[in-house]
C-alpha positions as semicolon CSV with decimal commas, in nm:
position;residue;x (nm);y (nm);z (nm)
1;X;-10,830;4,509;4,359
2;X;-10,636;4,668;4,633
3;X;-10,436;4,992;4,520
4;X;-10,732;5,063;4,241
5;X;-10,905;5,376;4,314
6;X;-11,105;5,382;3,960
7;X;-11,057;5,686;3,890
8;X;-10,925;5,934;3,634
9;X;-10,869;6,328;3,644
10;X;-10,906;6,471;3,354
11;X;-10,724;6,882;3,312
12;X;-10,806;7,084;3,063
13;X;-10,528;7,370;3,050
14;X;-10,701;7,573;2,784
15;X;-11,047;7,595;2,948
16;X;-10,894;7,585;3,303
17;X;-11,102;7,304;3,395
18;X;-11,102;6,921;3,607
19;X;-11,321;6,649;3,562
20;X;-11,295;6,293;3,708
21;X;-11,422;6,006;3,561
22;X;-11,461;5,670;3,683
23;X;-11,313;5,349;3,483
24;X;-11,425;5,044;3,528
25;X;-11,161;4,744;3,714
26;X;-11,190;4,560;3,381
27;X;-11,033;4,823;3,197
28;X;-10,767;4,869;3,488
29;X;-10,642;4,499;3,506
30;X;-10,684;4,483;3,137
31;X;-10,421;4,812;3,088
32;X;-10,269;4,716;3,441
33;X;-10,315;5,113;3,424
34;X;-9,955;5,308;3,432
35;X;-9,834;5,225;3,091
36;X;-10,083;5,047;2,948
37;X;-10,347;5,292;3,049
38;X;-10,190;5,586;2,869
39;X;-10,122;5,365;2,564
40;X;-10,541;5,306;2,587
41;X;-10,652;5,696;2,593
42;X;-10,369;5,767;2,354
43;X;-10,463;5,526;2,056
44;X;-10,821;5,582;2,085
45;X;-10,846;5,956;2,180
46;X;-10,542;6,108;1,994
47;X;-10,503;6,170;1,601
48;X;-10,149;6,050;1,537
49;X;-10,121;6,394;1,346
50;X;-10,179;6,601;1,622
51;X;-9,959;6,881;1,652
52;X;-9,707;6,789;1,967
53;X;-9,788;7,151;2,074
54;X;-10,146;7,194;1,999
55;X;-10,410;7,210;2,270
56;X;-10,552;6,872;2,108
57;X;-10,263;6,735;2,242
58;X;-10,262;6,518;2,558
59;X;-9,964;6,516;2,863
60;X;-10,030;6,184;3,046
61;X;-9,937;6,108;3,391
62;X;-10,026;5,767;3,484
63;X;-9,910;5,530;3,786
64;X;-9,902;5,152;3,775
65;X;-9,972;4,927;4,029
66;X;-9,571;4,856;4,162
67;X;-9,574;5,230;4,167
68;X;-9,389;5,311;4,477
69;X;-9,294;4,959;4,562
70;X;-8,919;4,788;4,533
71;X;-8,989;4,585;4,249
72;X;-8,737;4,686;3,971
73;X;-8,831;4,945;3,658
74;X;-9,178;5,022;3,830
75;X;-9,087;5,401;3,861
């Protein structure tokens, strides 16, 4: 899928540490990544009590695939 690099940085502040990991072009055109993706990682790897200002916490950036294009409301 052209613009889809499969990949996803991971930062911990805390621990002052990056990881990448790969994800799979399923999950990508599934999520359309951008919005979706975040929405993914959020409701499966954050307790919806989490402390807004806790380490647990997670800051999301993720781009879609109009991302830098025209094409109205993509960013």
């Amino acid at each position: 899928m052209p613009g889809f690099i499969g990949r996803l940085a991971r930062v911990d502040l805390s621990k002052g540490k990056v990881r990448e990991e790969e994800i799979e072009e399923e999950v990508f055109r599934k999520f359309l990544g951008g919005k979706g993706l975040a929405a993914k990682i959020i409701l499966e790897e954050l307790d919806p009590n989490v402390d807004p200002f806790s380490p647990e916490n997670k800051l999301i950036f993720a781009t879609g695939p109009l991302t830098g294009t025209a094409y109205p409301g993509s960013g």
